[in-house]
C-alpha positions in Angstrom: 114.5 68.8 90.4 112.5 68.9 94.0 113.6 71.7 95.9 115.0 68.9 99.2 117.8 68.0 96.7 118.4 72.0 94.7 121.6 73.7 96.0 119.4 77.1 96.7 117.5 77.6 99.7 114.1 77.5 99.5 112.4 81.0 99.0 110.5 82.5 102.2 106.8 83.6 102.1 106.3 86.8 102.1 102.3 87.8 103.0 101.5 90.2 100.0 98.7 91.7 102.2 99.4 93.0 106.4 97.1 94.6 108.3 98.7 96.8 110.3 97.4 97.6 114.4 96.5 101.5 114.3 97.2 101.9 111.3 97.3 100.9 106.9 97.1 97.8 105.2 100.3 97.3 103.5 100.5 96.1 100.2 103.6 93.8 98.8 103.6 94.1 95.0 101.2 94.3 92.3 97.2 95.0 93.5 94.3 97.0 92.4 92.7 99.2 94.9 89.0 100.4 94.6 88.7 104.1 96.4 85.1 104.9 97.9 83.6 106.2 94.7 84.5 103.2 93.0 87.5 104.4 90.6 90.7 101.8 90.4 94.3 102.2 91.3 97.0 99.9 90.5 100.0 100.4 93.0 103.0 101.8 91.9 104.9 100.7 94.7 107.0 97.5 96.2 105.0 98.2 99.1 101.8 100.2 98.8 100.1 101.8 102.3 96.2 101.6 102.1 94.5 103.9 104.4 92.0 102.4 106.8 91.1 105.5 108.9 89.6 107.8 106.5 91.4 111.0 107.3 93.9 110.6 104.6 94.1 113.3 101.9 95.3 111.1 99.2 92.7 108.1 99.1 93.1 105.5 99.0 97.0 105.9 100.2 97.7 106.0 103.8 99.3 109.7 104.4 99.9 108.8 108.0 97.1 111.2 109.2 95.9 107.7 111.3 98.7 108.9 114.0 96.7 112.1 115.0 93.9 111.4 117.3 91.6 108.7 117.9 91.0 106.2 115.0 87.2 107.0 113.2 85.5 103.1 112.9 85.3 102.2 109.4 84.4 98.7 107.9 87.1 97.4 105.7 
């Protein structure tokens, strides 16, 4: 059955990766995430914050430490 003639309405995409302005990239289901030595997590989470500023004291999870001060330039 095509999905012009199903009684449901069609699903909405959803991005699974956002890049958020100032601040993580944002996650939507599963992913593995590299840290900077190289060692893998999986997220846990519907929605997983990956830190982009490097000031986080959890990496490589976004503890919102990107909302004190000026961001540090990191490639990504």
């Amino acid at each position: 059955m095509s999905l012009e003639t199903s009684d449901r309405e069609p699903e909405t995409e959803r991005p699974d990766v956002i890049v958020c302005a100032d601040g993580p990239i944002l996650l939507r289901g599963d992913h593995v995430v590299a840290d900077e030595s190289g060692a893998l997590h999986r997220t846990t989470r519907p929605v997983s914050a990956i830190c982009r500023c490097g000031r986080t004291g959890i990496a490589p999870w976004c503890d919102g430490s990107h909302k004190v001060g000026p961001r540090k330039r990191r490639s990504v």
